[in-house]
C-alpha positions as a LaTeX table, in Angstrom:
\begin{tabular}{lrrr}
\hline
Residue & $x$ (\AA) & $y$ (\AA) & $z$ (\AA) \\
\hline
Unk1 & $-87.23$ & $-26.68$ & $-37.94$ \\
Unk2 & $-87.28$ & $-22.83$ & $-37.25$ \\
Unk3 & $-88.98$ & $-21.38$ & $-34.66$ \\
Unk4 & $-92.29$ & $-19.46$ & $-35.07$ \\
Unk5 & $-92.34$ & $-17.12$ & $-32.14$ \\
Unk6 & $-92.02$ & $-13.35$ & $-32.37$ \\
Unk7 & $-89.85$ & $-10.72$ & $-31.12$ \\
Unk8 & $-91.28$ & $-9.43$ & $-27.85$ \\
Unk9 & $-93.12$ & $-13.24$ & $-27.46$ \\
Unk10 & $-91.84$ & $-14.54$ & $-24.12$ \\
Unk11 & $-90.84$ & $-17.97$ & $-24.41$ \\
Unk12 & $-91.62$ & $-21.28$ & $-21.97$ \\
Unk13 & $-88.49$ & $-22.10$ & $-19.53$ \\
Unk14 & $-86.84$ & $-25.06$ & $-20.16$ \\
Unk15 & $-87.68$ & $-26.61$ & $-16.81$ \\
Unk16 & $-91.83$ & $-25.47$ & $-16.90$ \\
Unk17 & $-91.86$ & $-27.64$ & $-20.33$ \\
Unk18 & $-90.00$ & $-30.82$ & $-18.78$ \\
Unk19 & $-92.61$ & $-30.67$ & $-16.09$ \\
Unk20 & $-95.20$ & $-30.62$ & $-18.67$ \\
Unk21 & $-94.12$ & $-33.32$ & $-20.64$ \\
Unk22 & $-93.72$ & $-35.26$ & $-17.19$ \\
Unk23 & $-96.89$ & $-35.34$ & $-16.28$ \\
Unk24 & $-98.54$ & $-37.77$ & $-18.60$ \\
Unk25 & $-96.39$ & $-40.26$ & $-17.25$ \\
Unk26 & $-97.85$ & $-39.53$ & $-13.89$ \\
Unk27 & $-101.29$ & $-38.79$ & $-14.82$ \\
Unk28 & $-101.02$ & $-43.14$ & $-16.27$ \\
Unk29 & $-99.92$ & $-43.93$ & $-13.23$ \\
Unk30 & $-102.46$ & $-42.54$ & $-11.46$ \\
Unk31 & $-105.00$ & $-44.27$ & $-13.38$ \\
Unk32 & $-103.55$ & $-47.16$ & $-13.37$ \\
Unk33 & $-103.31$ & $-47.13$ & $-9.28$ \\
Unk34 & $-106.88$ & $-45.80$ & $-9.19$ \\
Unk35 & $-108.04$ & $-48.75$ & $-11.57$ \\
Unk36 & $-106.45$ & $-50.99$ & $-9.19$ \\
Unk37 & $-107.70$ & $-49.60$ & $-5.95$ \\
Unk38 & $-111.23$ & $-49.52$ & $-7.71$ \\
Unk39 & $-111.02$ & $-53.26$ & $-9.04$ \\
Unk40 & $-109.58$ & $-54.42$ & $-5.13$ \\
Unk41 & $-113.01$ & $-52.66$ & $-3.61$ \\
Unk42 & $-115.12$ & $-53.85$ & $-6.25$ \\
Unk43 & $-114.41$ & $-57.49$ & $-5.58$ \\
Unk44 & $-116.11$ & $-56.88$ & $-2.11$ \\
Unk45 & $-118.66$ & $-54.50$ & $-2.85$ \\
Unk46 & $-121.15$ & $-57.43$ & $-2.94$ \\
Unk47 & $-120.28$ & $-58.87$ & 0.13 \\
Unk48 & $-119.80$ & $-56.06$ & 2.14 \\
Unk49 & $-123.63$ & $-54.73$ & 0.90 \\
Unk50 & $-122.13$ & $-51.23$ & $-0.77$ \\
Unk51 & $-123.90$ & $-52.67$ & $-4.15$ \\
Unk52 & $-127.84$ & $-51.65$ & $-4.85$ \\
Unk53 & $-130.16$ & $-51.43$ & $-7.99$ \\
Unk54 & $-132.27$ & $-48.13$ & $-8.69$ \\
Unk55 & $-134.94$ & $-48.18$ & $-10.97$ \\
Unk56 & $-135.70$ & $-46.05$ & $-13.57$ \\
Unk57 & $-139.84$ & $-46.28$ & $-14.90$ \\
Unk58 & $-140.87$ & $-46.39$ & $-18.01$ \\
Unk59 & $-144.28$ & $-45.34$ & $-19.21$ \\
Unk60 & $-146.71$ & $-45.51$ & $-21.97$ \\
Unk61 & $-146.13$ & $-42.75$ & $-24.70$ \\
Unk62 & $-149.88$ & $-42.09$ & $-25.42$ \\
Unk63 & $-151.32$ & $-42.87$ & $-21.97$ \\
Unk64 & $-148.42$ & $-41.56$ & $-19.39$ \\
Unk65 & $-149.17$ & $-44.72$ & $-17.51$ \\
Unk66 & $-146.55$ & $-46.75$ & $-15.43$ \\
Unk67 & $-145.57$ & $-50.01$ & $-17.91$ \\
Unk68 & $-142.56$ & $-51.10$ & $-16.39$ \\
Unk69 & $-139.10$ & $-50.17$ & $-15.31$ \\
Unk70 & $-135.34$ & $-50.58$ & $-15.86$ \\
Unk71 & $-132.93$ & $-52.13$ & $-13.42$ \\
Unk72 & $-130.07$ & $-49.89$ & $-13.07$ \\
Unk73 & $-126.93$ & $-50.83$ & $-10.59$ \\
Unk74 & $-125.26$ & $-48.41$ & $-8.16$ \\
Unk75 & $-122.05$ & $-48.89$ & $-5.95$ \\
Unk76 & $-122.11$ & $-46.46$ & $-3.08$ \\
Unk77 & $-118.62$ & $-46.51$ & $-1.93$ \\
Unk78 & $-117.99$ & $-46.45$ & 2.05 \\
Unk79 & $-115.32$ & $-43.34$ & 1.30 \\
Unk80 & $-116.37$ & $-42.32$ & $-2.34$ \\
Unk81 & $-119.91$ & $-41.78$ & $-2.09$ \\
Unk82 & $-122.23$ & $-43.13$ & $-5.11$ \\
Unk83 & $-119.40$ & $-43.89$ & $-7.67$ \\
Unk84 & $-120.31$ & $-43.43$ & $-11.46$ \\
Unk85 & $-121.41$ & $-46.59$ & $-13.34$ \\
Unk86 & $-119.74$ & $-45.35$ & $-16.36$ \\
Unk87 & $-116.65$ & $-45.69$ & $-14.06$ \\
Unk88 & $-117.25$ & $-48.70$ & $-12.48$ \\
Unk89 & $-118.91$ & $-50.77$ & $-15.10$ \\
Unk90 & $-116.16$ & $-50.81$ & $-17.33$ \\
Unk91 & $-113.70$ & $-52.03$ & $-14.52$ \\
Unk92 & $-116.19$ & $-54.96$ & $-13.48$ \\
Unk93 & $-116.19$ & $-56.46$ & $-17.03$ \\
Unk94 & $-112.59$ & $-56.08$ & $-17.91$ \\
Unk95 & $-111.81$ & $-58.15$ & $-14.61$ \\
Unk96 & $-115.06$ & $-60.96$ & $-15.03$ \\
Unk97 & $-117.10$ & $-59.59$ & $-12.03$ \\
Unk98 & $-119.25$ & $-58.79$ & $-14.25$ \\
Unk99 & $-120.82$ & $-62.38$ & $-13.92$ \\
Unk100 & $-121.48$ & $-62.83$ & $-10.65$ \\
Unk101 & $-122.64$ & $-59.02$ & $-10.41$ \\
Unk102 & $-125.15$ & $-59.73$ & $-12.83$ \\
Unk103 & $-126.13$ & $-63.01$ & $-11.39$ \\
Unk104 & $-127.20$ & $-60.53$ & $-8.29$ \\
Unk105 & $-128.83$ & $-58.14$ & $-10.07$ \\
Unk106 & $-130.74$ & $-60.75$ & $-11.90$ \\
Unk107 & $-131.84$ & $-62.48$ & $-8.45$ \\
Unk108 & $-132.33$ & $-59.34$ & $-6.70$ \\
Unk109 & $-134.86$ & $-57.31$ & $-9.50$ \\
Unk110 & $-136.50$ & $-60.50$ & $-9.46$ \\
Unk111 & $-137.04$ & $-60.21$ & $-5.87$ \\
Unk112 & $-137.95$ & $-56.99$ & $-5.52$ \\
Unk113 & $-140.46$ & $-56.96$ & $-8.51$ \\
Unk114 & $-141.99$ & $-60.25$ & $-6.11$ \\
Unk115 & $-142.42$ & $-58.14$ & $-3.44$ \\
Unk116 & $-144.05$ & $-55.10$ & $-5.13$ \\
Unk117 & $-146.68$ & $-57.42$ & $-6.13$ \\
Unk118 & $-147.15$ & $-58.92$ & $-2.73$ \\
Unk119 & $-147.36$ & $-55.61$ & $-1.06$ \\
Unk120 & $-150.78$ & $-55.00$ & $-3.83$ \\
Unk121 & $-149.01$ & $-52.98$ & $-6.34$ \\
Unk122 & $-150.35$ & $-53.29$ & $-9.98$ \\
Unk123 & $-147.51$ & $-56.07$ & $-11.67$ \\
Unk124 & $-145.25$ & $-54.31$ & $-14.09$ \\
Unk125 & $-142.21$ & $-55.81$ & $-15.78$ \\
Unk126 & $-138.80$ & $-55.23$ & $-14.60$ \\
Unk127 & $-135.73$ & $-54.58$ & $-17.18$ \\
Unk128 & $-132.09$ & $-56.31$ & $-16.92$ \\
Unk129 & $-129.42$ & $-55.35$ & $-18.39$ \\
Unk130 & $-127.16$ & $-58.60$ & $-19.24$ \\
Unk131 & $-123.41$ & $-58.09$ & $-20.30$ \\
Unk132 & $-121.90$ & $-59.61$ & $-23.20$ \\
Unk133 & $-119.70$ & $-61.90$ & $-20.08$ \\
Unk134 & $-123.40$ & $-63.31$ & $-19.08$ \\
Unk135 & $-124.80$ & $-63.92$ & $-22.19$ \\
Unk136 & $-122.00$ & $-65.94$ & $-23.12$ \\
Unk137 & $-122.02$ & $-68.26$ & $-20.18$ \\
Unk138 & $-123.38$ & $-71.59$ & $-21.29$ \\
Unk139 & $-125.32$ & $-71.91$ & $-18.40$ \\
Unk140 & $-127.16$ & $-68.59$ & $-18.60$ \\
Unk141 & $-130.74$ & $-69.41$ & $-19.29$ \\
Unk142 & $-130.34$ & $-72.02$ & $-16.10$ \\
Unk143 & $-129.55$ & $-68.94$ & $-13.87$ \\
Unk144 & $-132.23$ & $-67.27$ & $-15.47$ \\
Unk145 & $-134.41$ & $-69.69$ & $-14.54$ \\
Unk146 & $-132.96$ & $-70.29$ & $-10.72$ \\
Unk147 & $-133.20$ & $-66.51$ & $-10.53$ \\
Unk148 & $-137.04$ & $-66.54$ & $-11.14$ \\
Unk149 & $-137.62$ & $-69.96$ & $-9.05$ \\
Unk150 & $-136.10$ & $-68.30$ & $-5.86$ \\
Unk151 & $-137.99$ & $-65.22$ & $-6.52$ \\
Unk152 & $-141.43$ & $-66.84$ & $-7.17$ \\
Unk153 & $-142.03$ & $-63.83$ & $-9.64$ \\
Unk154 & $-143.85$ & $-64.83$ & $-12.89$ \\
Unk155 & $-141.46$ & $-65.23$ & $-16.22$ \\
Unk156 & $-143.38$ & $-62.70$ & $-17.83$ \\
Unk157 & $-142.55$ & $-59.79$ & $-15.54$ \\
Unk158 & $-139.12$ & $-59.87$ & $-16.53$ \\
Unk159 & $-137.35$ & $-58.39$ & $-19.34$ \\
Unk160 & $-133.66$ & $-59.25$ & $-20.57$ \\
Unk161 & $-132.11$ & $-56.22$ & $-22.06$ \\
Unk162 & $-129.01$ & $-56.92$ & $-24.52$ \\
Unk163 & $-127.26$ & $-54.29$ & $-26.83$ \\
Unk164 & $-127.14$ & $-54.79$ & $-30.52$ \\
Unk165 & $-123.38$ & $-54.59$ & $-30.35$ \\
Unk166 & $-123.79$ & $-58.07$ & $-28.09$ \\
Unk167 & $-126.37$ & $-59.58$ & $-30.54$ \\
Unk168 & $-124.39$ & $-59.05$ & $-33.10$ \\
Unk169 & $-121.38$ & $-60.50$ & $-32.31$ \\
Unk170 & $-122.32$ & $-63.91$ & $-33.17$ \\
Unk171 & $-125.91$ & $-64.82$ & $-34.34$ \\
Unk172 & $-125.41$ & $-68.53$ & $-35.07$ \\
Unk173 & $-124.76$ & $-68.97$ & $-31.09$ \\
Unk174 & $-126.69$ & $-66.12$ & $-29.88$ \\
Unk175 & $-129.88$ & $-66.99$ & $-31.66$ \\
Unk176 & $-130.12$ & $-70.26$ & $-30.20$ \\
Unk177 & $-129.48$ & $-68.82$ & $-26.94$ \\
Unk178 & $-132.42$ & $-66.31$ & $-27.39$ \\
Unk179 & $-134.60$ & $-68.98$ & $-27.91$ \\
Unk180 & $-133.98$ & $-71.16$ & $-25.31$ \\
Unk181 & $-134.42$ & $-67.77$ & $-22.70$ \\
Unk182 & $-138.11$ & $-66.88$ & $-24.41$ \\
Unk183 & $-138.97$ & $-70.80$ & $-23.48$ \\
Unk184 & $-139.02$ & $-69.80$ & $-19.89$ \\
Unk185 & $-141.47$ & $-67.21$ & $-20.92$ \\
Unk186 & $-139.29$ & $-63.71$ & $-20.52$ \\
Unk187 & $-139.13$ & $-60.99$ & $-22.91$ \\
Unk188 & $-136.35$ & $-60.29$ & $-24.68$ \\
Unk189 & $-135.05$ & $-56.25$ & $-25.40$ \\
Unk190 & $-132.36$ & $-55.03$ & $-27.63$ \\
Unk191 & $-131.02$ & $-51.63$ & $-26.31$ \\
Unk192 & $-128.92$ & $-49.20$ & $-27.97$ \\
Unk193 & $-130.99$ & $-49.86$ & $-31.44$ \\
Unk194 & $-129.69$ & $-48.55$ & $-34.09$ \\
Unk195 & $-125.53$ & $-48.01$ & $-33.04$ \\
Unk196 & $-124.67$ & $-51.19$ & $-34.46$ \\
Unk197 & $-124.45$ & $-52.39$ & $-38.10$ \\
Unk198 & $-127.25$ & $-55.30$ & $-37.50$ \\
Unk199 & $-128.63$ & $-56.09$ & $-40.52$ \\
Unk200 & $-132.28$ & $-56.68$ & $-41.34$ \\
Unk201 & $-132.16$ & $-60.59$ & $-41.84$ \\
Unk202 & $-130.08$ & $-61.11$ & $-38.66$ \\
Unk203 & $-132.93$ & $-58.92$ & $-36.98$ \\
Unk204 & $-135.62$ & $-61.10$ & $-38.15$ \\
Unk205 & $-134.27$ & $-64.10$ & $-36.97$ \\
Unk206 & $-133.71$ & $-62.87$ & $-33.54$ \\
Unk207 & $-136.69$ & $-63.86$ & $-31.38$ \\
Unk208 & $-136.75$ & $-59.82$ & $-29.61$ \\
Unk209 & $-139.92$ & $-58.40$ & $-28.60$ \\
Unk210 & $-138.93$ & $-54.88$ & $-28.22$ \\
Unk211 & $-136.29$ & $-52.20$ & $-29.86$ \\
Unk212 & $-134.78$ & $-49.29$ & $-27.56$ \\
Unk213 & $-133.81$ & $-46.02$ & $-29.52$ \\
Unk214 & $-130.95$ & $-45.30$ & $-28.39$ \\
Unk215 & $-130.37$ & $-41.94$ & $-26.88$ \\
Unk216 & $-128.73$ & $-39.69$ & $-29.62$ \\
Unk217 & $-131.75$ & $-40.66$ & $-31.93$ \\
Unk218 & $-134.13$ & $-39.49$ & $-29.43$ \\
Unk219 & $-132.40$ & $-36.19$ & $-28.80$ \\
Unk220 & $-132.24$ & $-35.59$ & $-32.44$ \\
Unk221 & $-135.76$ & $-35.69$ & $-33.10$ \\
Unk222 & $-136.07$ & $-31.80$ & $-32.95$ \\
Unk223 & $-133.01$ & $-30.64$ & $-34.21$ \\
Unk224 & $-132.71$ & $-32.50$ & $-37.67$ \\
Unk225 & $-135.44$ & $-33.56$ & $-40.07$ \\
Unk226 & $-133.42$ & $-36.32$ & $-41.00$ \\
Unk227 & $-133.14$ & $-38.27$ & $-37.35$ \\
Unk228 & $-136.88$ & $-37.16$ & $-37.22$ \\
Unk229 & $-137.46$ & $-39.50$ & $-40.44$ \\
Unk230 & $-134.81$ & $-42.20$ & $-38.80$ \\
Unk231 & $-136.44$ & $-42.74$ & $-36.10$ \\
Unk232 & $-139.98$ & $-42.62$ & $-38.01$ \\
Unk233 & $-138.53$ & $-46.13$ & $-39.75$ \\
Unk234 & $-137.26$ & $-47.71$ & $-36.84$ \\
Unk235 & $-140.88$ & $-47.33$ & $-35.48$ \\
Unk236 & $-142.17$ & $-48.87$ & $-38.21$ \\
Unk237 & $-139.77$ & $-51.49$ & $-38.87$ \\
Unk238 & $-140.43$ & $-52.59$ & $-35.22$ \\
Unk239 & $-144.03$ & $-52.73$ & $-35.44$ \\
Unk240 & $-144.12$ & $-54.77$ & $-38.59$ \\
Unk241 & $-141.92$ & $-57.06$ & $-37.08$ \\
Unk242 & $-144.86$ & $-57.26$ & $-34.40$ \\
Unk243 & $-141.95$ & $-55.64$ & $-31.89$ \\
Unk244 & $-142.37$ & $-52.84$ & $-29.37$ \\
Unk245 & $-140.34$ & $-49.25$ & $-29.48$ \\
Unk246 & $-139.10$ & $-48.11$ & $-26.24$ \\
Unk247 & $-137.61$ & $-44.77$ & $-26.22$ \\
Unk248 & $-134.34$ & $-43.98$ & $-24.27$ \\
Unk249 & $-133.54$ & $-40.57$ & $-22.56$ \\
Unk250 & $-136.42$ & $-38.15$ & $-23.32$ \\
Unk251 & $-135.82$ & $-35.23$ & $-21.35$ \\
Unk252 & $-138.43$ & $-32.87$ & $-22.84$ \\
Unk253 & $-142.00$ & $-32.22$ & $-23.54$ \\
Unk254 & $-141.11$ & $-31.86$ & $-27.70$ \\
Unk255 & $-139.62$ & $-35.31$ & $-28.04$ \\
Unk256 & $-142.44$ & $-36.92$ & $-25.87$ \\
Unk257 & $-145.00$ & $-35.29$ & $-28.30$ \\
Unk258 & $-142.72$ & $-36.52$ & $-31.69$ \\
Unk259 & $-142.43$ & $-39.85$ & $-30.06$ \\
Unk260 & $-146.39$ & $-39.77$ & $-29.69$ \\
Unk261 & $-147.01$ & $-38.65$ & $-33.27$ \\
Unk262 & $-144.80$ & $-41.30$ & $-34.39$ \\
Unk263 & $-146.60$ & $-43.97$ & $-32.73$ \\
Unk264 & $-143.45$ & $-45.20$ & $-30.30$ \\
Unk265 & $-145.00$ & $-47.58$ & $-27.50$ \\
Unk266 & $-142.99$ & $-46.39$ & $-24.31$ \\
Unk267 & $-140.65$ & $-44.16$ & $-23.10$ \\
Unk268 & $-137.72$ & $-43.40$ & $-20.76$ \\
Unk269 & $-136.03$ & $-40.38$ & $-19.23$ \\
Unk270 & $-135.90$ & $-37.51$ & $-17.02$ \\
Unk271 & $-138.56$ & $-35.68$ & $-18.47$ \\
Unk272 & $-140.55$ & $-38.82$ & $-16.27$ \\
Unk273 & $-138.00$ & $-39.57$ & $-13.67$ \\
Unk274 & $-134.68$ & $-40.35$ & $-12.73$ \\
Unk275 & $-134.05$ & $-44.27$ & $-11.14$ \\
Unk276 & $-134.89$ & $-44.10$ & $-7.88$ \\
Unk277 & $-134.20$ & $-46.45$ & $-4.83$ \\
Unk278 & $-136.61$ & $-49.37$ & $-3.85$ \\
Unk279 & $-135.96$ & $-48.85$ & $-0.41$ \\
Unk280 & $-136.82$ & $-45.31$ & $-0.03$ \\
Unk281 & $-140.55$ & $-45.14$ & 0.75 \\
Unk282 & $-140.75$ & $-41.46$ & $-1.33$ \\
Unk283 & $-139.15$ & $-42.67$ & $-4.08$ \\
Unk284 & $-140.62$ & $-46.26$ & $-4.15$ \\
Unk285 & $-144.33$ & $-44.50$ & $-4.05$ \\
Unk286 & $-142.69$ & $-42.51$ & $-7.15$ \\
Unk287 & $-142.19$ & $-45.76$ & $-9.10$ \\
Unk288 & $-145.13$ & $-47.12$ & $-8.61$ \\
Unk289 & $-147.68$ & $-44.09$ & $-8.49$ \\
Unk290 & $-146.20$ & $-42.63$ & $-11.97$ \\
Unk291 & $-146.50$ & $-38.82$ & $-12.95$ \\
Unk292 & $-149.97$ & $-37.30$ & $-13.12$ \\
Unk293 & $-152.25$ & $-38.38$ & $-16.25$ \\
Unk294 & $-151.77$ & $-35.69$ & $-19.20$ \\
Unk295 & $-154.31$ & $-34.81$ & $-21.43$ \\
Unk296 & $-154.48$ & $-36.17$ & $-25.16$ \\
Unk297 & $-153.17$ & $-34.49$ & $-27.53$ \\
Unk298 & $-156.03$ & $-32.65$ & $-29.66$ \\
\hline
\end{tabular}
């Protein structure tokens, strides 16, 4: 092949280019040993009390009003600080700690939403998160069940978030499995609507109660007429399927008044809050208090 440099165009040194093509070996290896230093402290985490769940509200779209909120899990690391979930998350599932992980988060927002309600907060409904690992334990809706028993909190005040992408895998098992979880009286969520290829009769059958728009759709809404119309027939596929639509990551007046005109039921996002910690007393009035009423729209 002949070479396409220039007269006058200085060229690379041997050696500098070796180097260069020497470090991706070494950047592997460093992410391999910081995958395995991650996965070693993870396995502890619980124990050693470094894992904690912040919750992010959710309010009503046309009222502003405090409907519920989302149970999100954070890992703050004895030398890292507050590690990324994106980072950690991954790691947990690839090695099965996902499972008992989620068994804690499960018995611990159901604890917490208990004790907002003892201390004479108005009762909202707390959302889980459950992995694909979880879901497909046999066992699950029994440590559902435990989960709420131990807690003494009321079936109804807990939501079970699963993505379509998990749903989907399977609907012959999964259904089933849905079912037997909306005996005990929870609601059931499917997040991330619309990334998967879930098709309508699979959606019927599924016994779901609410639909999450997942977050590109929602920051769409203002920049192209065609998510705008998207989103308007997710809305109203949901609500003729006698479903909720919950709105993820709204982060600005424009899309709360689109979501409004569209007739979603609640929303999400920083435009609202960010999750914030149960056991801070600032934060925890936060959650409960919810933003200042706004006006209706005229």
């Amino acid at each position: 092949m002949k070479s396409t440099r220039t007269r006058g165009e200085e060229t690379e040194p041997r050696s500098i280019a070796l180097a260069a093509s020497d470090d991706q070996p070494d950047t592997r290896l460093a992410e391999e040993r910081e995958h395995r230093y991650l996965e070693e402290q993870l396995r502890g985490a619980l124990e050693r009390g470094e894992l904690s769940l912040y919750y992010q509200p959710q309010f009503e779209v046309r009222t502003v009003r405090l409907a519920g909120s989302e149970a999100l899990l954070r890992w703050n690391h004895p030398v890292r600080g507050m590690i990324s979930p994106a980072q950690f998350i991954p790691i947990a599932e690839e090695s099965g700690l996902i499972v008992p992980i989620g068994t804690w988060v499960l018995q611990e927002a159901c604890r917490q939403n208990y004790l907002w309600q003892q201390a004479g907060y108005d009762p909202i409904r707390v959302a889980v998160n459950i992995s694909a690992q979880q879901f497909a334990q046999v066992d699950f809706s029994s440590t559902v069940a435990k989960a709420l028993a131990a807690s003494g909190l009321d079936a109804r005040y807990l939501e079970l978030e699963m993505t379509e992408m998990v749903l989907m895998r399977d609907i012959r098992i999964f259904g089933p499995r849905l079912a037997n979880l909306k005996t005990l009286g929870v609601q059931l969520s499917m997040d991330d609507f619309g990334s998967g290829a879930l098709s309508l009769p699979e959606l019927v059958r599924l016994p779901v109660d609410s639909l999450k728009i997942d977050v590109p759709f929602v920051r769409g809404l203002n920049e192209t007429p065609g998510t705008l119309r998207l989103v308007n027939a997710i809305v109203a596929l949901g609500h003729s399927l006698g479903m909720n639509l919950i709105a993820e990551g709204v982060e600005t007046e424009e899309q709360l008044e689109q979501l409004r005109q569209l007739g979603c039921d609640k929303a999400q996002g920083y435009l609202f809050s960010a999750a914030v910690s149960a056991n801070d007393s600032e934060d925890y009035q936060r959650l409960t208090a919810g933003p200042p009423e706004q006006e209706e729209p005229r």
